[in-house]
Structure formats: structure tokens, C-alpha cells
N, C-alpha and C positions, 0 to 999 in steps of 0.2 A: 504494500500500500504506500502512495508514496501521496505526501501532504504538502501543497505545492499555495499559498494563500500570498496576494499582492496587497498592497495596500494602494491611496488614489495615485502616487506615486510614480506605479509600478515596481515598486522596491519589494523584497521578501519579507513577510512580519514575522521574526526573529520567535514572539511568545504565541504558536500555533494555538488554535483552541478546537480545532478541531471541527468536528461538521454537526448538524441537529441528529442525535440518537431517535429522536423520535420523527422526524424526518424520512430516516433509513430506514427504522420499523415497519412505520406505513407502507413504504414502497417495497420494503422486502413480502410483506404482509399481502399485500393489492396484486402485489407484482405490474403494477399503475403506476403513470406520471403524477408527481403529488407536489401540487406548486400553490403556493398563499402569497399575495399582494398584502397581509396583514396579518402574519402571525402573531404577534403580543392577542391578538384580539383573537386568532381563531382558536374557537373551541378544543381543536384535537392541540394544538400546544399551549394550555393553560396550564401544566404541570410539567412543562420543558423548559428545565433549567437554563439550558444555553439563549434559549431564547428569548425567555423573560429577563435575564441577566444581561444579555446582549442589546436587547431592545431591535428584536431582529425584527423586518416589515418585510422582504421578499424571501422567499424561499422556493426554490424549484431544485426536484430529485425525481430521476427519472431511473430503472433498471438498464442495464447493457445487457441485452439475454440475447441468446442462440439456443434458438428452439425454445426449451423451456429452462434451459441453464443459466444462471444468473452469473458473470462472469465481473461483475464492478456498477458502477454507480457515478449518472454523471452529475454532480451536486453545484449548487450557486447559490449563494444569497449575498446580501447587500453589510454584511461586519463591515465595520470602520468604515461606512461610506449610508450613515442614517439618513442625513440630506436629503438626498436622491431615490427614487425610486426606479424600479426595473422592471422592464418590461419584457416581454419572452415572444414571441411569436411560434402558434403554439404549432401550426401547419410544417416551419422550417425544424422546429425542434423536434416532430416528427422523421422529415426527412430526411437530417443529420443521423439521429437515430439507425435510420435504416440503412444509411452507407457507414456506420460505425458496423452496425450487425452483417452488412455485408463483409466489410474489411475482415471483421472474426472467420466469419465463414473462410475465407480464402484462406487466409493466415491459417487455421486449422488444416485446409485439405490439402497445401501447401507441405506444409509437419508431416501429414500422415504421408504425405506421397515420395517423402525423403527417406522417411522411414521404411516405406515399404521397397525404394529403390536400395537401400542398406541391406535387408535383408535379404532381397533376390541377387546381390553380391554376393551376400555370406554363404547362400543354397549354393552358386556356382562356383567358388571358392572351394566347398565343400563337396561338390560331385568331382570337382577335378581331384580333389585328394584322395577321396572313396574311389574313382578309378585307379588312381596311380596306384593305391596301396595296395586294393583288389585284385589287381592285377600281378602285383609283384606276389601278393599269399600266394595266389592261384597256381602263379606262372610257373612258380618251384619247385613247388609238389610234382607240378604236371610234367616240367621239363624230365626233372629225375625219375616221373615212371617211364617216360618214353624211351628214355635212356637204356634204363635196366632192364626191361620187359626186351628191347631191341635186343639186349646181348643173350637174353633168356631163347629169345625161339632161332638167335644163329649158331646157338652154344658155344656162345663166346667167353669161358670161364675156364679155369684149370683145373678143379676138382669139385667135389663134392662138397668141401668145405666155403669155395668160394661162392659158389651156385645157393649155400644157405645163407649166406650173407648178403646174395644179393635180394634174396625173396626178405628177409628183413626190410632191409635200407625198402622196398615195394611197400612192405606193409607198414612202413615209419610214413611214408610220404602219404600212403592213403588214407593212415593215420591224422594227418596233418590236415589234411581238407577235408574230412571230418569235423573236426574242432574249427577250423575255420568255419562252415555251415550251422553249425552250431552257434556260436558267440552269433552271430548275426539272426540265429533264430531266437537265442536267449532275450538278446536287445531287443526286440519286436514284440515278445512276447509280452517283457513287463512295462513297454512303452504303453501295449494297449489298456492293460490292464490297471482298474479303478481300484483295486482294493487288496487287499490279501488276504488268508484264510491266517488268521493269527491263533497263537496256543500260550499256556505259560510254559517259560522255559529260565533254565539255567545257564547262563551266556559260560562258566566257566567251562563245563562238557564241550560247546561248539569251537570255544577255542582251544581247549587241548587234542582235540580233532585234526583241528588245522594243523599244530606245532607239528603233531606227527605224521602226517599226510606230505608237509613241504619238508620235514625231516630228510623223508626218506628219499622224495624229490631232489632236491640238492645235496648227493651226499657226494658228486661229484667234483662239486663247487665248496667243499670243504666250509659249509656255510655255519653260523651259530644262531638256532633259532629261539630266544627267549620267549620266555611269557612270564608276564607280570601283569597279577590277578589282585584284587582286595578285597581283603577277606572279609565274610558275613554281606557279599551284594546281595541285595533282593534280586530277584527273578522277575524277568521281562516278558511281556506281551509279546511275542514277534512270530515271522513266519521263519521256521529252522532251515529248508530250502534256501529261500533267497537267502536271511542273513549271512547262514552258508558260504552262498554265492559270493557274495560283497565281499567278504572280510577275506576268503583265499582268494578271491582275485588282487585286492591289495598286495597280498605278502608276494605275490609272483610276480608285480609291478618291482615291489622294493629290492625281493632276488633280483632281476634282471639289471636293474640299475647300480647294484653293490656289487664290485670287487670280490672276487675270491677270497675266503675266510672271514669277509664280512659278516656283521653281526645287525639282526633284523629282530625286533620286539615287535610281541602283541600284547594287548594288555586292556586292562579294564578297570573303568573304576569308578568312583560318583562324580557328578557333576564338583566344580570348587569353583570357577570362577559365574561371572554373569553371563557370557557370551555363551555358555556351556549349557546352559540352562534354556527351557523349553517354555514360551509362553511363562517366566518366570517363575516357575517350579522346578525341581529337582529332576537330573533325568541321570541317564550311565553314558558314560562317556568310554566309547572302543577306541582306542589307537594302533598305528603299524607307522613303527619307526625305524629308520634304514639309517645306514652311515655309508650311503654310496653316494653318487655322482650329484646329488641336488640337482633342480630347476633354476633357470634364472630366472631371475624377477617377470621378468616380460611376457614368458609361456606358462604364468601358474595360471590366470586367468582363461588360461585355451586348454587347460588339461582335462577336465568335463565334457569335450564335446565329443562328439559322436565322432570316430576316426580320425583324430586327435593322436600324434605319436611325436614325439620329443625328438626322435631321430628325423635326420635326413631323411627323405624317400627311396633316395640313390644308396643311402650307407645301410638301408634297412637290413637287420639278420632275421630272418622267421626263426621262432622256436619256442620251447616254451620257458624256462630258466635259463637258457644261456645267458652271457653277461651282454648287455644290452642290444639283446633279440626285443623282437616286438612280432604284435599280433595286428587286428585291424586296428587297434583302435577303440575298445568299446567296452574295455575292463571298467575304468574309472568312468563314463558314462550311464554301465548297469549299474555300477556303486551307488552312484547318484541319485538316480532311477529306487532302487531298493530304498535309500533312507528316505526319500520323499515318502514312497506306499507305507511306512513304518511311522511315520509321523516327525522324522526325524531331520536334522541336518549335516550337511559333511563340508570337511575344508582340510586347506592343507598350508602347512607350515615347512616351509623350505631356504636352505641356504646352497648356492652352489660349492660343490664340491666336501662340502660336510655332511650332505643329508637331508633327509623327508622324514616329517610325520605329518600320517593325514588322519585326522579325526571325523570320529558321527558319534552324534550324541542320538539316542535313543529315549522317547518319555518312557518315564516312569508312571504305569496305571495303577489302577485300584486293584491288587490281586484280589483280594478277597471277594471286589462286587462281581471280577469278571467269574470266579469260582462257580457262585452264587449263581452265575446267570448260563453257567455251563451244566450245571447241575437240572 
């Protein structure tokens, strides 16, 4: 709001007083043009202070709407200038009016239409990537079956020993576009979906799950996988599934980014600060903290998005722990995806070259009404 009042001058009066409260009411009220040649005397401002005090005689307050939206207020009266009376012509002040309400109108479809040219940037941006990446999963798998299957039917192998190793590396790669079809069907899956089938559960079971599942995943990578639990948490609402989901798909984000013998924590624990906290109550707060390679400042904001990968395109490795392999893109997007259906939020805290932790805080329900209502 900005208070702009001249005096006969033309000079700025320094002790603003402001405009008629009651004045504004009326017209917020009416949603009407409400103008008086003699307010000390009219009835609707015999209990307006400003007026009576002012000894105000014209007053005119008209709405600035678009459609039915009230956007501001175009106010006048005669302060510091009692002498004189003012006159309005009420036809032009109508068709000011309408070119002010015009001007809104444009000035809005103007916005939307920048807007909406911003985002069919971002979709095209985004398809170019979704191919590039798409293509590189695909093209890998597919090149290496072509490959090995070729040397398979001219028996182009030395023994028996080597002929098993090829039908492996066959079934690694068919392997691979597999999970590639998969993650892409995961992500579709919980984009459409409104809600989740939730149950109570004990978050420490799904995360010692995890510990030993990426255990035994990385045991090539010579990795150290912590968990750090606090003791006596209540038990959360959630869907076991997806959370599931979210929480090892983080830990195979933080492998891939961390160094050989790297050390990667999961961990759980109550809410402590404000930002942590849900609708300002108490919720549990999951974390997966890595001491590998960080994000820099610039890409923590793009790390959510749907095919979104920190590497180059050109440097990408497919896989699924190696040290920074990547996949499509859509780990940290279902994460997302998951703590929204959960009622929850996720973010992440990064420094380059020291390390990621990316947190979701999860609410905390009523276990006992949800019991109650289970029963």
C-alpha cells in the first residue's frame, strides 16, 4: 500500500493521516462508488473519527475490481484544502475506472502468459534431457546385448567358462532395463496417485532393513553403512512400501556419490528445530547423510525434478552403486512424490565436496484414535 497525500502546494505532507476507514468499509461493503459533497453532515460518517476531526466535506472511494476481485481503492477527499470544494464527474470516473480495470486485465494475462511461456521452456528443456538420458539407459543395455548375443550364435568364445560369463554380462544388461522400466513405472505410479493405504509402523525395523539390504549391496565398494536410531520413537502412520521406497532410494543416491570406504548414515529421530516440525507440531524427522562428493549451490534446487542427474549427460555411468553411476533421474523425484502422499516434507543440506544430508520429516498422528478407528 503505498500513501502518497499532497498538500495545495503540491508538496508531500510529511504527518500522513491516512484515508476514511469508514469510507473503505462502505465501498468494501457495496462493492459501490461511495462519494459525499458533505460528510461532517452525512449520516453514514457521524461516528468517523477522521472525519469529524478533519472536518472533511468531499469524499469519493470507488473499488478497483477485476471480475469480482477487489485489487485496491481509488480514494480523494479535500484534507488540508476545506476552502474549496470538489467536484467528481461521475460518467468520467466511471470511465477511468474501466480503463484502470482494463489495464489489470492485460497486466494479469500479460503475467500468466510469461508464465506459461516459462514453463513450456522448462517441459522442452526437460524432454531434451528425458531423451538424452533415455537414451543413453536404453542404448547400453541394448548395445551390450547385441554384442554378446552376436558372439553367442557365431561361437565366438573359448570355452565353456567364457560362454557363462557371457550369458551373465546378457542377463546383467536385461537386468538393467528392467529397473530402468520400472523406476519410470514407479514414478507414474505415485504421481497419479491421491493417497496411500497407510498402517502403524515402527520406522526402526524399515530402517535396519535398509542398513542390511545396501550392506550387502556395497560390499564391493568397501562402504560403512551407519544407523543412528533414538531410542523410545513413537510409531508412524505410513505406507511400509513407499517409505521403503524413498528412504533406499536415498542411500543408493549417497553410495553413488561417496568415495570408496565412504561412510553413509540413516537415522531417525524427533523433530528439534521449527522448520522440522509439521503444521507446528511434532513430527520424526529421517535423514541419509553421505561424506561424498556434495552438490553445489546452484543444482540443489534442480535435484527434485523429474530426470534431474548431477552428472554430465556425456560422462553418465549406468548402474546401480557404482561411484557416480546414475539412473534416469527419478530417485529423489519419487522421494518427493512419497513424502508429499505421507503428509510430509523433504530437503537437503549440502556442501560441495564434504557431503549431503537430505531430510523428511514425517507427522506424527494420533496412534491410538487411528487404532480405534482400525479396530
Amino acid at each position: 500500500v503505498y500513501l502518497v497525500q499532497l498538500n495545495q502546494a503540491k508538496q508531500l505532507i510529511t504527518n500522513i493521516s491516512g484515508v476514511s476507514k469508514t469510507a473503505l468499509s462502505l465501498c468494501q461493503t457495496s462493492l459501490e462508488m461511495v462519494s459525499t459533497f458533505n460528510a461532517v453532515e452525512d449520516n453514514r460518517f457521524k461516528s468517523a473519527i477522521s472525519v469529524q476531526d478533519y472536518v472533511l466535506h468531499t469524499i469519493f472511494c470507488v473499488p478497483i475490481m477485476v471480475d469480482t476481485a477487489i485489487f485496491g481503492y481509488l480514494y480523494l477527499d479535500n484534507l488540508d484544502d476545506n476552502s474549496r470544494e470538489m467536484y467528481l464527474n461521475t460518467e468520467i470516473i466511471k470511465l477511468l475506472m474501466e480503463q484502470i480495470t482494463i489495464a489489470l486485465k492485460n497486466a494479469m494475462l500479460y503475467d500468466n502468459l510469461l508464465k506459461k511461456n516459462s514453463e513450456l521452456n522448462a517441459f522442452e528443456m526437460l524432454k531434451d534431457e528425458f531423451m538424452a538420458i533415455v537414451s543413453h539407459e536404453l542404448n547400453t543395455p541394448l548395445t551390450t546385448l547385441q554384442g554378446y548375443i552376436s558372439r553367442l550364435k557365431r561361437n565366438l568364445y573359448a570355452d565353456e567358462e567364457e560362454r557363462k560369463d557371457i550369458v551373465n554380462k546378457i542377463e546383467n544388461s536385461v537386468k538393467k532395463l528392467i529397473l530402468t522400466s520400472n523406476d519410470i513405472t514407479t514414478m507414474n505410479s505415485y504421481n497419479f496417485k491421491k493417497s496411500l493405504t497407510m498402517a502403524i509402523l515402527p520406522i526402526d525395523e524399515i530402517l535396519e532393513l535398509i542398513q542390511q539390504e545396501v550392506q550387502i549391496l556395497s560390499r564391493k565398494r568397501k562402504m560403512i553403512i551407519r544407523l543412528e536410531i533414538e531410542k523410545d520413537l513413537p510409531k508412524i502412520k505410513a505406507n511400509w512400501e513407499a517409505l521403503h521406497l524413498m528412504i533406499y532410494n536415498l542411500v543408493l543416491n549417497a553410495i553413488r556419490f561417496t568415495n570408496d570406504f565412504g561412510t553413509v548414515t540413516i537415522g531417525a529421530r524427533r523433530s528439534a528445530f521449527q522448520q522440522e516440525k509439521i503444521d507446528g507440531k511434532e513430527s520424526i524427522v529421517l535423514y541419509v547423510q553421505d561424506n561424498g562428493i556434495g552438490i553445489p549451490d546452484y543444482q540443489i534446487k534442480n535435484v527434485f525434478r523429474k530426470f534431474y542427474e548431477l552428472n554430465e549427460i556425456y560422462a553418465h555411468k549406468s548402474g546401480t552403486i557404482e561411484y557416480r553411476s546414475s539412473g534416469l533421474g527419478l530417485g529423489l523425484a519419487t522421494s518427493k512424490r512419497i513424502a508429499e502422499l505421507h503428509g510430509g516434507n523433504i530437503w537437503i543440506k549440502s556442501k560441495e565436496n564434504e557431503g549431503t544430508t537430505v531430510f523428511i520429516t514425517i507427522p506424527l498422528k494420533n496412534i491410538k484414535q487411528v487404532k480405534e478407528n482400525a479396530d
